[in-house]
C-alpha positions in Angstrom: 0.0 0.0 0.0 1.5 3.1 -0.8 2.3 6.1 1.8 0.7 9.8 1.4 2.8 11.0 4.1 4.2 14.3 3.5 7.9 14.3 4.0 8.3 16.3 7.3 5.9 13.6 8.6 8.7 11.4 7.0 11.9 12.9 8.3 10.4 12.8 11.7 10.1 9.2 11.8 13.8 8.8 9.7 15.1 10.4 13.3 13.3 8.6 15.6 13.6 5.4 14.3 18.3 6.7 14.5 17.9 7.7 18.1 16.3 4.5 18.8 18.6 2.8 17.3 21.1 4.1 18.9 19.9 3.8 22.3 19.0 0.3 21.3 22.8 -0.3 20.9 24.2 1.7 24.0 22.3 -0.9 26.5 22.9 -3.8 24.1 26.9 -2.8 24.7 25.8 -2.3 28.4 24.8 -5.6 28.9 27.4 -7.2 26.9 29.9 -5.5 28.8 28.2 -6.4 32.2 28.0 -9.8 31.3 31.7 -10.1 30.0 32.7 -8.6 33.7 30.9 -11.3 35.4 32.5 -14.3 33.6 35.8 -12.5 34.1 35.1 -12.3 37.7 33.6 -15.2 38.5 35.5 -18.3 36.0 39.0 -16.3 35.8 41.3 -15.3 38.4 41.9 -12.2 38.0 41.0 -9.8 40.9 43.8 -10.6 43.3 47.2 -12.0 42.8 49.6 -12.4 45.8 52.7 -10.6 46.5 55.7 -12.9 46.8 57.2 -13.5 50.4 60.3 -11.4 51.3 62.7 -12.5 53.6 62.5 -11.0 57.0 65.4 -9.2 58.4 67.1 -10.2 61.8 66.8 -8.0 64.7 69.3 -7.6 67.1 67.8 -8.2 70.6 68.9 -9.4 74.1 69.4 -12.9 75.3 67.2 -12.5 78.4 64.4 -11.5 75.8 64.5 -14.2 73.8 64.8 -16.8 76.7 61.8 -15.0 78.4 60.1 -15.3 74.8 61.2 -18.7 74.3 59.9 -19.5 77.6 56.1 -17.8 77.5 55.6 -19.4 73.7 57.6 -22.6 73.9 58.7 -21.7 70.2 61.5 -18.8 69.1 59.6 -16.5 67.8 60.4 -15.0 64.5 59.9 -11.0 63.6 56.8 -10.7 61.5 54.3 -14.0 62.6 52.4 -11.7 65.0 51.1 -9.5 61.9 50.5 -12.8 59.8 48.7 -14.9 63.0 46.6 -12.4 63.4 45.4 -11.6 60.0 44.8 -15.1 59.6 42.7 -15.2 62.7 40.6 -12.8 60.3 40.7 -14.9 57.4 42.7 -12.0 55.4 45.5 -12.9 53.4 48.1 -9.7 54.0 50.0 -10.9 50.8 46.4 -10.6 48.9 46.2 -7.8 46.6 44.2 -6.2 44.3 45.0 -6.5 40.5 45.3 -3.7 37.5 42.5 -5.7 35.9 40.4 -6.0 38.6 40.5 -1.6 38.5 39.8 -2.0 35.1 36.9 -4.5 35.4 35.1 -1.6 37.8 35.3 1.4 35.7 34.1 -0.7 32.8 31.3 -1.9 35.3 30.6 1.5 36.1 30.5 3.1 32.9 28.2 0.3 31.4 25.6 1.0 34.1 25.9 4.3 33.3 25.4 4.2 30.3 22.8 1.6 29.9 20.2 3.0 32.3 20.6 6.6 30.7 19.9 4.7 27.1 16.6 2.9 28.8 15.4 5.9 30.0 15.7 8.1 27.1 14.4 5.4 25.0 11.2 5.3 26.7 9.8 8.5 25.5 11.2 8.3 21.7 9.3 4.9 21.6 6.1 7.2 23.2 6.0 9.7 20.4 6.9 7.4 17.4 3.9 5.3 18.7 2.0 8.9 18.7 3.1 10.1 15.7 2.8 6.9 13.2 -1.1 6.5 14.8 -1.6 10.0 14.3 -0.1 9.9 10.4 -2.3 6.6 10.0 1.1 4.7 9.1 1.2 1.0 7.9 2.7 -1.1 10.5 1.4 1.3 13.5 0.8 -2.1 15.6 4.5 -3.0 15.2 5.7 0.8 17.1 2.6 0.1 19.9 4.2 -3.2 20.5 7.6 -2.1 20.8 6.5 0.7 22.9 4.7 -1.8 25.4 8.1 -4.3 25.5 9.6 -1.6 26.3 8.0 -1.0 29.2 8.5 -4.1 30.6 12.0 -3.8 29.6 12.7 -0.9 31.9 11.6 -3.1 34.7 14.2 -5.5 33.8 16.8 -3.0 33.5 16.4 -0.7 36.0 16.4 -1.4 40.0 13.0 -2.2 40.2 13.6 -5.3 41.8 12.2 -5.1 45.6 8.5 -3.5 43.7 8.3 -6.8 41.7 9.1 -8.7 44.6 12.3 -10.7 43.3 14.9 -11.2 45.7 17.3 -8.8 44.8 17.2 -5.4 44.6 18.8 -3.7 41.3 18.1 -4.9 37.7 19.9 -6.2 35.2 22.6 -3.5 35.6 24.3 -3.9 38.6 26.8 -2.0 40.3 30.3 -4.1 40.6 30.8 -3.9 44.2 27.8 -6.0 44.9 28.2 -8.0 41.7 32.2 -8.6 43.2 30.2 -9.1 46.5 28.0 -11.8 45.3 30.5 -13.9 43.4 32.8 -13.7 46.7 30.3 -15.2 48.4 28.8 -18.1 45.7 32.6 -18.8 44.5 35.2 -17.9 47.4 33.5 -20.6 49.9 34.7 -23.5 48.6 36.8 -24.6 45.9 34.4 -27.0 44.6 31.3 -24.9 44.7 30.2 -23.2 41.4 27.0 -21.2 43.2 23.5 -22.2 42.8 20.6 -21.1 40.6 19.5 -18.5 41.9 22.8 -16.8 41.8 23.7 -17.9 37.6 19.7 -16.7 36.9 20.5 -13.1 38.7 23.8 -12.8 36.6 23.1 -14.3 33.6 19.7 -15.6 32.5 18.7 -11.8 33.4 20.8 -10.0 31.5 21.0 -12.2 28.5 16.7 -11.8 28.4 17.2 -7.7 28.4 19.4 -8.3 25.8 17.3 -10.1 23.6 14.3 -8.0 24.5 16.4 -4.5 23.8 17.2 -6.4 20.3 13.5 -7.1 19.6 12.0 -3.6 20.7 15.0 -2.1 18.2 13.2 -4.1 15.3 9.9 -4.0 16.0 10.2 0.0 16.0 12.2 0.4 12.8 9.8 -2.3 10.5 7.5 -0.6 12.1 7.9 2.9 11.5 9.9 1.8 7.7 6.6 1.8 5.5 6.5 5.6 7.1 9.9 6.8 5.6 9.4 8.0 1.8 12.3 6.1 -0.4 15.1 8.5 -1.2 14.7 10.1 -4.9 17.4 8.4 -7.2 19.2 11.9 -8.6 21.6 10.0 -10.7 21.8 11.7 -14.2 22.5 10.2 -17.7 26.2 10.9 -17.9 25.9 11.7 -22.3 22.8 14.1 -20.8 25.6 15.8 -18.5 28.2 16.4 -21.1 25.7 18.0 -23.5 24.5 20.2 -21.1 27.9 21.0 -19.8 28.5 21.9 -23.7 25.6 24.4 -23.7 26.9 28.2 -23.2 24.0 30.7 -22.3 24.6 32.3 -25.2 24.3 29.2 -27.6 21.0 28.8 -29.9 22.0 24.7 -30.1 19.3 22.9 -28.2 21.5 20.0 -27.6 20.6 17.0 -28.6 17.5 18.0 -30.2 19.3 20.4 -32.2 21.8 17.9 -33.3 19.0 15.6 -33.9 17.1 18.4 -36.4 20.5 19.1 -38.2 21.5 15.3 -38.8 17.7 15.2 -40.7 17.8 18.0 -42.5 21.4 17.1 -43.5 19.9 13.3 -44.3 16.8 15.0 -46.7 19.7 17.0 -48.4 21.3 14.6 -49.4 18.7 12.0 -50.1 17.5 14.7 -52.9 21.0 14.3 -54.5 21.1 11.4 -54.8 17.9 10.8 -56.3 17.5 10.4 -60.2 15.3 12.6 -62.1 12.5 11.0 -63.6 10.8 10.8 -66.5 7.6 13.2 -65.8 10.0 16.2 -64.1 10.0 18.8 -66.6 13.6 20.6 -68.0 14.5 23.9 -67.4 15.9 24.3 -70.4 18.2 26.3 -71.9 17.9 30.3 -71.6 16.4 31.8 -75.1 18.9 33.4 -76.9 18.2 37.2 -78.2 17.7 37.4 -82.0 19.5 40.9 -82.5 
């Protein structure tokens, strides 16, 4: 069915459907990135690494200390195992350190929740007024941008911390900060050696954001097939390129018409010559010679 849109109706839609688009792929990269950070985090060992062991040096002490020390502990005691007994009475490991990666893992954390939950939420009300704007226009394919709209809604429940109002058990979305994401897989992971965390912990960091993903990717579509049969095609301005010479050839002050000119010589010049060539028949009457005076 062809569109009678007029084209400002047109260009209007032609922008929505690029800022949804590309909001569409700013919390697609959010989620990617979120998810890459929890496999890093959780099946890779790269947070901490531990700082080798130096060697202690001796201090220089009196006998009667170290017999009285000797004596109390029933063992010498060496310079540094108070520090290390007691921080592993905590259950901290002083050589334990953080990692360059692991820094690197939380601004890239932080910078996909940023970005992902300004994309939803700017998303929201471009998906409003294309759904407004295609009914209003009476567009074909008007169900397709209401539709996307309404997943979208949903969508935002997914991805934004809206998790205590729908009564899961957690309480951000599927963006989460990396702090409690580092928190959780500390807890699921770091408890035993053997122990690769239960459901509910794989459904909050992966099932989730894998369904946003596919729902942002669905929403995206929906909304451009919908809002395509909208958009009039571009004009193909492409000229003939012989056209574009001949009129390049034309000065303003030239009576040749191009090639209609051309084409009006090259028949009269064709007739011309046709009546040469010709033979003159037997009915065509003969000038004659001039008559010649008699004086």
């Amino acid at each position: 069915m062809a569109s009678i849109h007029a084209p400002f109706v047109s260009m209007a839609l032609s922008r929505l459907r690029r800022g949804v688009s590309l909001c569409c792929w700013v919390v697609s990269l959010a989620l990617i990135t979120q998810l890459l950070v929890w496999c890093f985090a959780t099946f890779m060992d790269v947070r901490h690494e531990m700082l080798p062991d130096k060697a202690s040096t001796s201090l220089i002490v009196s006998a009667d200390d170290a017999a009285k020390q000797a004596m109390t502990t029933g063992v010498s005691a060496q310079p540094g195992e108070g520090a290390i007994a007691a921080g592993n009475s905590q259950g901290v490991e002083v050589n334990r350190v953080w990692t360059k990666q692991d820094r690197i893992m939380a601004k890239a954390s932080m910078l996909a929740l940023g970005a992902g939950t300004l994309g939803i939420i700017v998303v929201l009300p471009m998906l409003l007024l294309g759904a407004v704007l295609t009914a209003g226009s009476a567009t074909p394919g008007v169900e397709r941008t209401v539709s996307a709209f309404m997943w979208s809604l949903l969508l935002a429940l997914l991805v934004l911390p809206m998790g205590e109002m729908l009564g899961l058990p957690w309480h951000d979305g599927g963006l989460v900060p990396y702090d409690h994401m580092t928190k959780q897989v500390d807890l699921e992971m770091a408890a035993s050696m053997n122990s690769w965390g239960g459901l509910t912990f794989y459904a909050r960091f992966a099932v989730l954001p894998l369904a946003c993903l596919v729902g942002v990717i669905m929403v995206g579509l929906r909304f451009s097939f919908g809002v395509s049969a909208g958009i009039l095609p571009k004009e193909n301005m492409r000229l003939d390129p012989a056209l574009e010479r001949e009129a390049g050839n034309i000065t303003p002050s030239s009576l040749h018409a191009g090639r209609a000119g051309a084409a009006l010589k090259a028949a009269s010049a064709a007739v011309v010559s046709e009546r040469k060539a010709a033979p003159v028949s037997a009915t065509q009457l003969s000038m004659g010679d001039a008559p010649k005076r008699l004086i």
